[in-house]
ZATI-276356 format. One line per 10 residues: number of its first residue (from 1); their letters; for each residue x, y negated, z of C-alpha. Coordinates in pm, 1 decimal. Layout:
NUM = a = X Y Z  ... $
//
This chain:
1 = xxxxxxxxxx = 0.0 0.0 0.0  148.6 -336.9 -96.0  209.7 -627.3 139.6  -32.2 -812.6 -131.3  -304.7 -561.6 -105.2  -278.5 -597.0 266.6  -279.1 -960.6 327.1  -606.1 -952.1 114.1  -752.2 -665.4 305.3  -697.5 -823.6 621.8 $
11 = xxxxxxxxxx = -875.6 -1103.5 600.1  -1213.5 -948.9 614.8  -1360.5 -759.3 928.1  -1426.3 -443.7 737.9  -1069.2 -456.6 591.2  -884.4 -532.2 908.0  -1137.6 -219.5 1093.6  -1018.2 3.9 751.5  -602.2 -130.8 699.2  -561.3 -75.6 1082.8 $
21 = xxxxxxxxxx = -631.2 294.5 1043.6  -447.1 307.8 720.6  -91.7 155.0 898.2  -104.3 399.2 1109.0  -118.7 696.2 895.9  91.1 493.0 616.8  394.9 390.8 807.4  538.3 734.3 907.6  460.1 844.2 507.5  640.6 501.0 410.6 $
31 = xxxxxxxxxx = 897.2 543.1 647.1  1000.1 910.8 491.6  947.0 711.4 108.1  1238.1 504.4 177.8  1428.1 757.8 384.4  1430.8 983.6 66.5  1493.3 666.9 -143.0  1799.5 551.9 58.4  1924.6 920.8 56.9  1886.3 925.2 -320.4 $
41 = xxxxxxxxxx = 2018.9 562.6 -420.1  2338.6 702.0 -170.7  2367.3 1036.4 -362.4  2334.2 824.9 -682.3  2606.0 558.5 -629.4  2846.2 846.5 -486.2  2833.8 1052.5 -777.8  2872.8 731.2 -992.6  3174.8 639.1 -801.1  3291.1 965.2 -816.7 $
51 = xxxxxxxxxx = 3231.5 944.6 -1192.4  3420.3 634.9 -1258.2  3727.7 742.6 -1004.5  3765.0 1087.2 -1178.4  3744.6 896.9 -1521.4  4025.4 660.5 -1369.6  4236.1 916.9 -1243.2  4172.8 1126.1 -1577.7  4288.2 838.8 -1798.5  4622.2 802.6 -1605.1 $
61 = xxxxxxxxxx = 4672.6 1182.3 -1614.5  4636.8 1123.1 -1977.8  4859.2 800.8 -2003.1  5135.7 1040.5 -1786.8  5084.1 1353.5 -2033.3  5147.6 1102.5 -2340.6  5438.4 957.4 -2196.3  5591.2 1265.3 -2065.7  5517.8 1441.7 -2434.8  5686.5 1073.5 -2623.5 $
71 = xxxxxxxxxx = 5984.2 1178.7 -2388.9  6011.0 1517.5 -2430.4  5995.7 1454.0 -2887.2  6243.3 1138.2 -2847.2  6477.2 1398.1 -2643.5  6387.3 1683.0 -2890.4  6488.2 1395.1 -3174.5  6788.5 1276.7 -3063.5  6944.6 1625.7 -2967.7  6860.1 1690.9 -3354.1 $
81 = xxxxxxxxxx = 6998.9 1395.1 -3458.1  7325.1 1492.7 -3219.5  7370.5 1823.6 -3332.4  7376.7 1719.0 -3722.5  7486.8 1425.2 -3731.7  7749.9 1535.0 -4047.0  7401.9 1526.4 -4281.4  7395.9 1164.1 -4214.9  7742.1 1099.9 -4365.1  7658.3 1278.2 -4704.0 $
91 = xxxxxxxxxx = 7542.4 1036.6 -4981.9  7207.8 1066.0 -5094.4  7062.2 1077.3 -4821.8  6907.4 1342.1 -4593.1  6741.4 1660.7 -4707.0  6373.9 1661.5 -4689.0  6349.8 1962.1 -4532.7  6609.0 1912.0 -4222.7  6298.7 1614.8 -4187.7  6064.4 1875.9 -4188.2 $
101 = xxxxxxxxxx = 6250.6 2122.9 -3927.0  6310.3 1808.1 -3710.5  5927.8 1705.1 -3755.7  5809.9 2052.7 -3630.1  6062.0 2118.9 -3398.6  6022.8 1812.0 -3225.7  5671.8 1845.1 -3241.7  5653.5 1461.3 -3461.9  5371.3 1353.5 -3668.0  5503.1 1185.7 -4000.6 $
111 = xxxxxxxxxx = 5842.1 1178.7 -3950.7  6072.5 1044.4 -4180.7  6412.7 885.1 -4263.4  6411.0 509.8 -4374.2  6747.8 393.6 -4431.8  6601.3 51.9 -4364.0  6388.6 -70.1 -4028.1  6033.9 -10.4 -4044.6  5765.8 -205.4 -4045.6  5445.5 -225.4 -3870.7 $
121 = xxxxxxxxxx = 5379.6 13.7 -3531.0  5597.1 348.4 -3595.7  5791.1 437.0 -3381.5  6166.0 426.9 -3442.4  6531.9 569.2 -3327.3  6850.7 495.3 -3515.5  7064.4 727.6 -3653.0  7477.1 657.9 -3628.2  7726.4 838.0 -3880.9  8043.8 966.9 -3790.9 $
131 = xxxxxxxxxx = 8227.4 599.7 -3774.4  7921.2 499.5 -3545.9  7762.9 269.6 -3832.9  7343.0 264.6 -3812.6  7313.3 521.8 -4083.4  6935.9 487.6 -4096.0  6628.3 533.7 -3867.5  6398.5 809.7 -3820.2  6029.3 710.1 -3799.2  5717.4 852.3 -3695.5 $
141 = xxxxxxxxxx = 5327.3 794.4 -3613.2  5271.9 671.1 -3277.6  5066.1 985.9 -3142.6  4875.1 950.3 -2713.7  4653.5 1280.4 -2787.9  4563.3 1293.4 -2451.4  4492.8 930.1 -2432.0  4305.5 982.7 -2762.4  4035.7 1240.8 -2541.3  4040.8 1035.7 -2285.2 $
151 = xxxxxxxxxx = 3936.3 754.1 -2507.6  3668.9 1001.5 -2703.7  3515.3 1087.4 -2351.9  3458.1 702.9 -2223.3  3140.3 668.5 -2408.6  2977.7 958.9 -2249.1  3138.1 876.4 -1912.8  3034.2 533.6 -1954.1  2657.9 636.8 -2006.4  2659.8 896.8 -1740.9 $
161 = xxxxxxxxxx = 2794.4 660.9 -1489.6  2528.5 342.6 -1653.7  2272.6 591.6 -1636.3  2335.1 674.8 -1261.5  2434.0 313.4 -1166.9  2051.5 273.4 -1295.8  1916.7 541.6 -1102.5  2076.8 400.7 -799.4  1955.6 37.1 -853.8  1581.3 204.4 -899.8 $
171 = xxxxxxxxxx = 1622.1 380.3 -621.1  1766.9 88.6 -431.0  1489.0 -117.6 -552.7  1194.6 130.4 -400.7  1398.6 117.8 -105.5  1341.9 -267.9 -87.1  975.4 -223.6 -189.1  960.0 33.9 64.6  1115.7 -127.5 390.3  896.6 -388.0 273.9 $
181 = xxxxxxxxxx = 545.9 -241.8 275.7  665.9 -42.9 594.5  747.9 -424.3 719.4  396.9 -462.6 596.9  268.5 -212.0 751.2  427.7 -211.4 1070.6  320.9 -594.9 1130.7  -61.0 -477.1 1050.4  -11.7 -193.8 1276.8  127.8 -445.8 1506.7 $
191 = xxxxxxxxxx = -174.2 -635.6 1511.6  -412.9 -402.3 1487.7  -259.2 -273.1 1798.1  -296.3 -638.9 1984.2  -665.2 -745.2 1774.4  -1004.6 -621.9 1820.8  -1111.9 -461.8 1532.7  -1426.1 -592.5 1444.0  -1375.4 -969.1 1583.5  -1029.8 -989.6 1507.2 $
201 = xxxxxxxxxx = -970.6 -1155.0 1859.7  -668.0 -1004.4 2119.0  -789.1 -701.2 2265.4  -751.4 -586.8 2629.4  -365.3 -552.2 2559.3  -305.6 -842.8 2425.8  -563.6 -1050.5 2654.1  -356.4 -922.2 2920.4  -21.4 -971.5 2791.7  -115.7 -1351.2 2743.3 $
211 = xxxxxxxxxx = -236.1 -1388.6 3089.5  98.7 -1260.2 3221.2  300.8 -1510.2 3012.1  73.3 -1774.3 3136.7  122.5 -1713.0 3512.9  441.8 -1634.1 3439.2  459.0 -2014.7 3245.4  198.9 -2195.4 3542.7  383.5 -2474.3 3702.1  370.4 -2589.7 4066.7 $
221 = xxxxxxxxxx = -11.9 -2629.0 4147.6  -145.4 -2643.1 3792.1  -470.0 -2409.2 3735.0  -516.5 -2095.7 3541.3  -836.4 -1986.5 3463.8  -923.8 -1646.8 3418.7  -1305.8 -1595.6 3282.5  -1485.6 -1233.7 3221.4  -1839.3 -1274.1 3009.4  -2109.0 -985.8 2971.9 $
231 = xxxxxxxxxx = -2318.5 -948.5 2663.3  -2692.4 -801.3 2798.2  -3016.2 -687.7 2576.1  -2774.9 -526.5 2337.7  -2990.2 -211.8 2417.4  -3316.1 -364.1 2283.5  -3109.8 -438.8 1960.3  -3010.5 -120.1 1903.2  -3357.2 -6.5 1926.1  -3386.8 -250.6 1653.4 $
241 = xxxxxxxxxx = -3184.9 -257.4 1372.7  -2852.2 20.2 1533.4  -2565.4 -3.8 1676.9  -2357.2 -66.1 1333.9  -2509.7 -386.2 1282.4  -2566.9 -471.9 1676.9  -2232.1 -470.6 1646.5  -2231.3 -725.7 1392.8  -2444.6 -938.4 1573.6  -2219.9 -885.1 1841.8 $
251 = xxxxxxxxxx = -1908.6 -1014.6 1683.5  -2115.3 -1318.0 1535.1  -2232.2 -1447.7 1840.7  -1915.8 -1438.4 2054.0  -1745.0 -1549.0 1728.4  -2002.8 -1837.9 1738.5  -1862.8 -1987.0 2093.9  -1479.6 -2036.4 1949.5  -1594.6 -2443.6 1865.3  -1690.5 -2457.7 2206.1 $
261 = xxxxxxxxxx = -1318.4 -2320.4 2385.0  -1077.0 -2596.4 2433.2  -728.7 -2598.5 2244.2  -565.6 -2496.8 2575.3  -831.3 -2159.5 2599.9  -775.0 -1845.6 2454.4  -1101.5 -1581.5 2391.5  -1072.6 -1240.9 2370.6  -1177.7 -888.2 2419.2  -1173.8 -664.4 2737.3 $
271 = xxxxxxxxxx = -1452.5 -400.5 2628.2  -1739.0 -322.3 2452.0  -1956.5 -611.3 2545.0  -1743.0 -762.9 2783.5  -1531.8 -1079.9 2687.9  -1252.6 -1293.5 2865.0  -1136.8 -1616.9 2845.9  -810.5 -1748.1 2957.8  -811.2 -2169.5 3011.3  -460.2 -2313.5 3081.2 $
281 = xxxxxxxxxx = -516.8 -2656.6 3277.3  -754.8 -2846.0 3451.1  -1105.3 -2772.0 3285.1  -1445.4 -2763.9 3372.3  -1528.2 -2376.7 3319.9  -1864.3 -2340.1 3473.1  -1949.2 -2599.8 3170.9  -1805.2 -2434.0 2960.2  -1903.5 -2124.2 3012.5  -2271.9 -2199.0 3054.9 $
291 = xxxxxxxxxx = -2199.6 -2395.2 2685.7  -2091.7 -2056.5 2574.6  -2347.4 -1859.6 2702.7  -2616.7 -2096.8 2519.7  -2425.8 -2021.8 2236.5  -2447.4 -1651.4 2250.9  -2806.4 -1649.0 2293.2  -2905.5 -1921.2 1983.4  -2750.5 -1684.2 1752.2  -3017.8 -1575.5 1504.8 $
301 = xxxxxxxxxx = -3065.3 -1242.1 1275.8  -3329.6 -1199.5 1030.5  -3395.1 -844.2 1127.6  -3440.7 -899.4 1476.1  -3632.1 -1117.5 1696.8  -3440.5 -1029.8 2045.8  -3138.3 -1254.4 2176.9  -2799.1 -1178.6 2311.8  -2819.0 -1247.5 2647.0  -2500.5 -1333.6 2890.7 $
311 = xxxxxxxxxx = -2349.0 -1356.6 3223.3  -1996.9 -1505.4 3338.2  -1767.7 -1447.4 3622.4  -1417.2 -1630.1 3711.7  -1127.8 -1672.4 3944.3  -829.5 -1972.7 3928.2  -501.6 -1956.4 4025.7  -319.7 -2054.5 4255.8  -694.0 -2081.0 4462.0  -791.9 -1787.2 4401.4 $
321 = xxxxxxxxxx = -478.9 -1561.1 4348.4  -148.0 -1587.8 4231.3  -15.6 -1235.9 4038.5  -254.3 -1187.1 3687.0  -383.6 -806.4 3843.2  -563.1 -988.1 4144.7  -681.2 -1252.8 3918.0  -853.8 -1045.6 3691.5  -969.7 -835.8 3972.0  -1123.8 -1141.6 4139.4 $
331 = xxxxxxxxxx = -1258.7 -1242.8 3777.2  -1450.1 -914.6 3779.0  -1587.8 -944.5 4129.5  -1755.6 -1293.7 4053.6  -1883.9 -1111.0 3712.0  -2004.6 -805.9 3877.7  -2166.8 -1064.7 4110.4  -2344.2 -1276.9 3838.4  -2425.5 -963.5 3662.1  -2653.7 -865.9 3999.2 $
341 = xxxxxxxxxx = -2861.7 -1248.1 3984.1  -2916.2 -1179.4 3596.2  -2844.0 -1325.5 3244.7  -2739.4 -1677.7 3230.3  -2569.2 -1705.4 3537.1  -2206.4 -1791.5 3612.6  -2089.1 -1732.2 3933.4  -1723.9 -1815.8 4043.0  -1483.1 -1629.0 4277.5  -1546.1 -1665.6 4660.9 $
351 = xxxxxxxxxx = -1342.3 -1501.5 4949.0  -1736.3 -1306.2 5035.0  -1725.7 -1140.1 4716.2  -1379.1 -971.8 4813.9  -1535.9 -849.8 5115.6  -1823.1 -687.0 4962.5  -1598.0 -509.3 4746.9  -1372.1 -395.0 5021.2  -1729.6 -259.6 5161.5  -1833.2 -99.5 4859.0 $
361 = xxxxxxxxxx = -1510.1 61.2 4776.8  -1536.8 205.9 5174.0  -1901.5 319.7 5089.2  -1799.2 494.3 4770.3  -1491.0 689.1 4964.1  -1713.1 769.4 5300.5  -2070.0 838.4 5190.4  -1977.4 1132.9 4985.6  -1797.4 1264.5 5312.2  -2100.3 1242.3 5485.8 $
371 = xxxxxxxxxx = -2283.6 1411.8 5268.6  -2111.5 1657.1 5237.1  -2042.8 1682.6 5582.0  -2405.3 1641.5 5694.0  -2316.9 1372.8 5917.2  -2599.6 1162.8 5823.1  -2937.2 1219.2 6086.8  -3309.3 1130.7 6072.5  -3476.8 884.7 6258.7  -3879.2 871.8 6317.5 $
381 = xxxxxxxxxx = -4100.7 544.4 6327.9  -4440.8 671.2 6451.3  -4798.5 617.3 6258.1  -5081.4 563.6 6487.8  -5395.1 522.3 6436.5  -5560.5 157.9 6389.8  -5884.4 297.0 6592.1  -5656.0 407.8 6911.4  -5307.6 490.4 7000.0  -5285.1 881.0 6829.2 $
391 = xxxxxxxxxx = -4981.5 915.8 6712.5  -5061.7 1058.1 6373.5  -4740.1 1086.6 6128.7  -4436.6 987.0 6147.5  -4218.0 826.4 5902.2  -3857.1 960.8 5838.3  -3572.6 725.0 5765.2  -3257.9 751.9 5698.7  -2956.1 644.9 5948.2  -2594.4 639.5 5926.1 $
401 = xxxxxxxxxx = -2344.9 602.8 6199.4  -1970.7 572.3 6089.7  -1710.9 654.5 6340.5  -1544.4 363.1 6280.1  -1764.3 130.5 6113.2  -2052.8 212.3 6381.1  -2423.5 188.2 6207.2  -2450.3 133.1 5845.9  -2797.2 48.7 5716.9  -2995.3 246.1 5450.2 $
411 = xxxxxxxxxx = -3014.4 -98.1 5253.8  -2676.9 -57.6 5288.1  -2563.7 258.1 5141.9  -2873.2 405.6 4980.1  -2776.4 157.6 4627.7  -2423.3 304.7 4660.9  -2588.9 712.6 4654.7  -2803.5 570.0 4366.3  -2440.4 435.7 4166.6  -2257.8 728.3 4263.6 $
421 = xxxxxxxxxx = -2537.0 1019.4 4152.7  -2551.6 1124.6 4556.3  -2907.8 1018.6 4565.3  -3053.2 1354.7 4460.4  -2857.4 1530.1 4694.2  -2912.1 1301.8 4980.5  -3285.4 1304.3 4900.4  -3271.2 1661.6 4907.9  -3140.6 1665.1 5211.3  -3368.0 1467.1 5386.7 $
431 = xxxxxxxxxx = -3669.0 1644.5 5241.0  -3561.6 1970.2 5389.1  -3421.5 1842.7 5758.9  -3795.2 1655.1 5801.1  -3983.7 1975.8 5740.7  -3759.8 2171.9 5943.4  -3823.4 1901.5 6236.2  -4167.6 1901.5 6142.9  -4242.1 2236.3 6232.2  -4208.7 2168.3 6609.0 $
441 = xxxxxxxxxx = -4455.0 1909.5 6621.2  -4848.5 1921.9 6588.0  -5039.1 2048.7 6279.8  -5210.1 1771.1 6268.0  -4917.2 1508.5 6239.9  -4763.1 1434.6 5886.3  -4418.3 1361.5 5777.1  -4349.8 1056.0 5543.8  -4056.0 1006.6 5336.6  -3972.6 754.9 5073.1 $
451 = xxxxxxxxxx = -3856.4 872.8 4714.9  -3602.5 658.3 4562.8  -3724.1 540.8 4175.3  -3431.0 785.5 4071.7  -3544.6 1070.9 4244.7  -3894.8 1039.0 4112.9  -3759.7 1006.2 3764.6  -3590.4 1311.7 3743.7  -3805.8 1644.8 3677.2  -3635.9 1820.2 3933.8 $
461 = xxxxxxxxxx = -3785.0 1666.9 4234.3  -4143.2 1871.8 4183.5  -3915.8 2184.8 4223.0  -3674.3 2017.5 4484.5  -4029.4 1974.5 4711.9  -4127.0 2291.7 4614.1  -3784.3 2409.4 4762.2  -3783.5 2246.7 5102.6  -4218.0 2342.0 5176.7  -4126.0 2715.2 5157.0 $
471 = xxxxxxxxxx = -3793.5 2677.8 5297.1  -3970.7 2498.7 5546.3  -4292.4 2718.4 5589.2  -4486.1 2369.5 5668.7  -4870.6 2300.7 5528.9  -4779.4 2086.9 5211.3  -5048.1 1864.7 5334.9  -4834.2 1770.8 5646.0  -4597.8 1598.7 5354.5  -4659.2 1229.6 5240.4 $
481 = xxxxxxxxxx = -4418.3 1109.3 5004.1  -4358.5 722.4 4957.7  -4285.2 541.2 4617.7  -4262.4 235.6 4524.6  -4437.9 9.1 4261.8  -4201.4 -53.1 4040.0  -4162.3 327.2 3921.2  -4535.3 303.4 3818.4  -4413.0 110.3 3523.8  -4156.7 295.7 3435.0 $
491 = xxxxxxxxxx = -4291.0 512.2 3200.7  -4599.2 542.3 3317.1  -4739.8 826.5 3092.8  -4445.1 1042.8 3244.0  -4496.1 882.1 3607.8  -4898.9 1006.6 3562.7  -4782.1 1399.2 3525.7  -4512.0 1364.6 3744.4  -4725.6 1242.2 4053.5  -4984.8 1487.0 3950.9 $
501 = xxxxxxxxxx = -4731.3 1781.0 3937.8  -4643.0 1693.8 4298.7  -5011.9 1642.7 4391.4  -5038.9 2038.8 4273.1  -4792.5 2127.9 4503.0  -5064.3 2002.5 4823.1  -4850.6 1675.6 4947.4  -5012.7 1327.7 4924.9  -4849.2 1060.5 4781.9  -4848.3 655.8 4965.3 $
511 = xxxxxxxxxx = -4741.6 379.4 4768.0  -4500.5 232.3 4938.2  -4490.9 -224.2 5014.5  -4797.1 -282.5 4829.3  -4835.1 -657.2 4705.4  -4439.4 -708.8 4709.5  -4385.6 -581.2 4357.1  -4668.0 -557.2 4041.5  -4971.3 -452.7 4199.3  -5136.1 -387.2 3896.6 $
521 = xxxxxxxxxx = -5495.5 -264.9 3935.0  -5451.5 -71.3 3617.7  -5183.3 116.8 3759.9  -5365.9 251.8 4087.8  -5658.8 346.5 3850.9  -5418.9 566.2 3685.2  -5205.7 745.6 3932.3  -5367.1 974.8 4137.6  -5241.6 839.9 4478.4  -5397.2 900.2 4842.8 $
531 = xxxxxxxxxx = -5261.5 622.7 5045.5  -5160.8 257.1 5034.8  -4888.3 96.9 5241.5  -4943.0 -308.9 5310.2  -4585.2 -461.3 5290.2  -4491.5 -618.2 5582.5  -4451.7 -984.1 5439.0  -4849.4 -1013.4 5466.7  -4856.7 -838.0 5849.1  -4601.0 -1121.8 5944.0 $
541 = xxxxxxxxxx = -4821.0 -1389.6 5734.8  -5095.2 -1318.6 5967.0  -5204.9 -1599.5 6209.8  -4920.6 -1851.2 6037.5  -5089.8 -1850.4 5720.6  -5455.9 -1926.8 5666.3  -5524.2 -1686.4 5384.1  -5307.2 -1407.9 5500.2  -5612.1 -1208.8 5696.5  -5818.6 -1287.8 5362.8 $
551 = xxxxxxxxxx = -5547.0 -1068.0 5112.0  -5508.9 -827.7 5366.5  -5920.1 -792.8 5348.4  -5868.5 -804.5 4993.1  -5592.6 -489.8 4975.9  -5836.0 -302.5 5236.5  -6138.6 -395.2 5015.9  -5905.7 -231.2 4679.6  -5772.0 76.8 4840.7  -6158.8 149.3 4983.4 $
561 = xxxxxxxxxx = -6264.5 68.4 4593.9  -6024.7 347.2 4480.7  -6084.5 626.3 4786.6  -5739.4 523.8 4941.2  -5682.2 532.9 5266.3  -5467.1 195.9 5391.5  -5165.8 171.6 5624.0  -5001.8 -177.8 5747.5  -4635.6 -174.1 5826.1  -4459.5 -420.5 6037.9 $
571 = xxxxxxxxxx = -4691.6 -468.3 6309.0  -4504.9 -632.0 6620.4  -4766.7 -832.3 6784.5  -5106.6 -759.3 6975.3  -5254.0 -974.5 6795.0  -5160.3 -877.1 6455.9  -5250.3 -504.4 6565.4  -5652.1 -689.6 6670.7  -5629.1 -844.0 6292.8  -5526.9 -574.3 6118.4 $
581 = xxxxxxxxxx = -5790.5 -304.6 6279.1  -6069.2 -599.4 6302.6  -5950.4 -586.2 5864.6  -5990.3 -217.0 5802.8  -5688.5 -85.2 5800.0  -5666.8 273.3 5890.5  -5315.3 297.1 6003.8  -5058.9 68.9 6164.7  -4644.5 109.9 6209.2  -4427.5 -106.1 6355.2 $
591 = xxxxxxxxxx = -4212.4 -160.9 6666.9  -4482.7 -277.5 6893.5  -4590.4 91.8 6917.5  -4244.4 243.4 6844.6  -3913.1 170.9 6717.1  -3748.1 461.0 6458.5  -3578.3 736.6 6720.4  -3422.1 1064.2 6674.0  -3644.2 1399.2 6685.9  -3593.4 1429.6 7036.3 $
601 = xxxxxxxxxx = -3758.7 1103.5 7157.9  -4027.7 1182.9 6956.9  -4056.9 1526.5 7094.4  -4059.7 1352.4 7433.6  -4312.7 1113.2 7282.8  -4524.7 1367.9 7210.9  -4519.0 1544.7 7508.6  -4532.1 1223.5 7739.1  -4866.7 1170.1 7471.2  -4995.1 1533.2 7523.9 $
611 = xxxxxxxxx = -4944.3 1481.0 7896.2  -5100.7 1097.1 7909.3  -5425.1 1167.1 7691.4  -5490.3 827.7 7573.3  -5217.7 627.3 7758.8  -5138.3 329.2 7526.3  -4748.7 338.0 7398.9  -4476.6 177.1 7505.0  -4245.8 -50.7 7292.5 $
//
């Protein structure tokens, strides 16, 4: 792949998504191209060299062999020329033939005896009669045989060695194309290991690599601003038009907040839908971010009507932390904390936050300990009822007391078994050690305990009950199990046949702080449901508030409408006990009769009840 094709690939998303995969795989291959091409441009201007040094060293082997040979004939000549040199004083010159036998015998081409000096390039050697007078010369034909070859062969030497010094600058040439594509290559890979691939802003890596250099860079008391942002709704779009082009949409609106950032800010990456933004110098980022966020949600698509939603987080340094890991840490915290008050909201580091995460992460290690370990008990709030002081249920809830930490409230740690996946198992639990308590106490006295939204949602829990009332060997009856509004609307066809499984199995079911959530009268027409539970804001509204008898009249008048029996929680005055029974209400709870105790208080209860008759309660 050229460096051409690449530039022009990169600059779309789909081509910078497509090259970064292709860099990858083509680097390595690239990498071996010019390997092999280095290798054979080496080879090739070796055996050139080689070529044109055995040429050389030919040639002057051939120059030597000529000489050597010239030597040899002149020697040859002149030992001829010794041996008879009586011919030469003999008019008329020299026989022919003693030319001849000289010419072969010194192994001459065209010899012959001038009796003047020749002309032109033969070669020559006087001849000297008997008074030492030149007598004539012999001549001959300059002859370099070897030389001669030698000068036959260049051509084809030449063109072998042109031929591989071509070879060698081709293959020298791919080498330079290949180094650089795998320059090329290498840089894309580069970025594509630094970019997100479908915004084309720094990813996690990078994001964190430039907040390191900044703190590293910070100066004396100058802020650094570290800022996390959470894309919501992205589920409804996906419902919509899919996650390919939610995805899109995605990179469009975060891409859509860059106008907004300051030349000092840098916006990247961290996760799926999770963003940072990094702000060197004094800036107002709760502005900014809130600017950012109203970005994010104007963005428009034609084939969908729902908006990106968003929430933002940050921490500064030096306030807030000094070493990039804490920062970010801190960052998250405030995010995680927005995230909890909902979209829109930007919520900035405090020291409180830390401290609930210190808690949490304590939760998350303990609770599953406990568990496990059963170290988790039941305490009992009595039911009486409104007509009298029976005792009539009871309603278990959930207590845990750390060795350390002392008592931790349900409110507490129940959200952390809900996060973790413990809730199940912890509901489980507390089905089957309230039956097994249960079975002590009178026939007549139910059990209540509340079913988390999770719990109910899973199909398990009809066989989970199921489980613990023959484990248990107690009347299904003596079982009421609590929900709450909101899981009525929750997938409410599934909710109806859930409910009426567990109806099936002979427990009631009390829906649990009515007139805190929906109360939707639809919703109690629907679900077949035996009891309603008053939530204890209206119990404490009652004598400060001048319509708070009337809406309890009102719930009392609704769950009589629908055959429901009604229960008010929270009762903690004698007066509030008159107004609630003068109201209707068939049950009451609340710590003017009893606060929550173990199962052995209430077994004394009941006995000190059995033993008393009628004898009012005591606080």
């Amino acid at each position: 792949m050229s460096s051409d094709v690449i530039g022009q690939a990169a600059g779309t998303k789909a081509g910078r998504a497509l090259l970064s995969l292709a860099a990858r795989a083509e680097a390595p291959r690239t990498r071996r191209m010019a390997s092999a091409s280095a290798l054979i441009a080496l080879l090739a201007g070796l055996v050139t060299a080689a070529v044109l040094i055995v040429a050389a060293i030919g040639y002057s082997l051939a120059e030597r062999s000529d000489r050597h040979q010239w030597a040899e004939q002149r020697e040859a000549l002149r030992g001829a020329i010794g041996e008879f040199h009586q011919l030469f004083d003999k008019p008329g010159g020299v026989d022919p033939r003693f030319v001849r036998m000289v010419e072969q015998s010194a192994r001459l081409q065209g010899l012959r005896f001038e009796t003047d000096p020749p002309l032109g390039d033969r070669e020559m050697q006087p001849v000297m009669d008997a008074q030492g007078r030149i007598a004539g010369f012999f001549t001959w034909d300059q002859t370099h045989p070897m030389t001669a070859t030698m000068h036959r062969l260049m051509p084809l030497i030449a063109g072998i060695a042109l031929i591989l010094a071509g070879f060698a600058a081709f293959a020298y040439r791919q080498i330079a194309r290949a180094r650089r594509d795998v320059a090329a290559s290498e840089e894309l890979a580069r970025r594509a290991a630094d970019e997100d691939k479908l915004t084309g802003l720094p990813n996690r890596r990078r994001v964190l690599v430039l907040l390191n250099e900044a703190m590293a860079a910070r100066i004396g008391k100058k802020p650094l601003t570290f800022a996390l942002f959470e894309l919501s709704a992205l589920h409804e779009i996906d419902e919509e038009i899919g996650m390919i082009r939610r995805e899109e949409f995605l990179a469009e609106a975060v891409l859509n907040t860059k106008h907004i950032l300051p030349d000092n800010a840098t916006l990247g990456r961290m996760g799926t839908t999770e963003f940072a933004v990094i702000c060197d110098g004094d800036i107002d980022v709760r502005t900014m971010l809130r600017a950012m966020i109203r970005a994010i949600g104007d963005t428009r698509r034609s084939d969908t009507e729902v908006r990106i939603g968003a929430y933002a987080g940050y921490a500064e340094a030096p306030r807030d932390a000094t070493e990039s890991e804490e920062l970010v840490r801190r960052a998250r915290l405030a995010l995680r904390a927005a995230g909890e008050k909902g979209s829109g909201i930007v919520t900035a580091f405090e020291p409180s936050l830390d401290a609930l995460s210190k808690d949490q992460h304590f939760l998350r290690r303990e609770l599953p300990r406990a568990i496990a370990a059963e170290a988790l008990e039941l305490h009992y709030q009595p039911i009486v009822a409104s007509s009298g002081s029976r005792i009539v249920g009871v309603e278990a809830l959930l207590r845990w007391t750390h060795r350390e930490r002392g008592p931790i409230g349900p409110a507490t740690f129940i959200p952390v078994a809900e996060r973790m996946g413990l809730i199940d198992r912890l509901g489980a639990y507390v089905l089957r050690r309230a039956l097994q308590e249960a079975k002590r106490w009178p026939e007549d006295l139910y059990v209540a305990v509340n079913l988390s939204p999770i719990q109910v949602r899973d199909r398990a829990i009809v066989d989970i009950v199921r489980s613990a009332i023959e484990e248990s060997g107690v009347a299904p009856s003596r079982l009421m199990l609590e929900i709450t509004e909101g899981v009525l609307i929750d997938n409410p066809e599934e909710m109806v046949e859930r409910i009426a499984d567990l109806h099936k199995l002979g427990v009631r079911i009390a829906l649990d702080d009515f007139g805190s959530g929906y109360s939707n009268l639809g919703y109690l027409q629907r679900f077949p449901l035996d009891k309603l539970k008053i939530d204890r804001s209206f119990v404490t509204a009652l004598g400060k508030s001048s319509n708070g008898g009337v809406i309890i009249q009102a719930i009392v008048a609704l769950g009589r409408a629908l055959g429901l029996s009604v229960l008010a929680e929270g009762v903690e005055t004698e007066e509030q006990r008159v107004l609630l029974r003068l109201a209707g209400c068939d049950e009451l709870q609340g710590f003017l009769f009893a606060k929550p105790a173990p199962a052995k208080s209430i077994d004394r209860l009941l006995q000190s009840r059995q033993r008393a008759g009628s004898e009012a309660l005591t606080a």
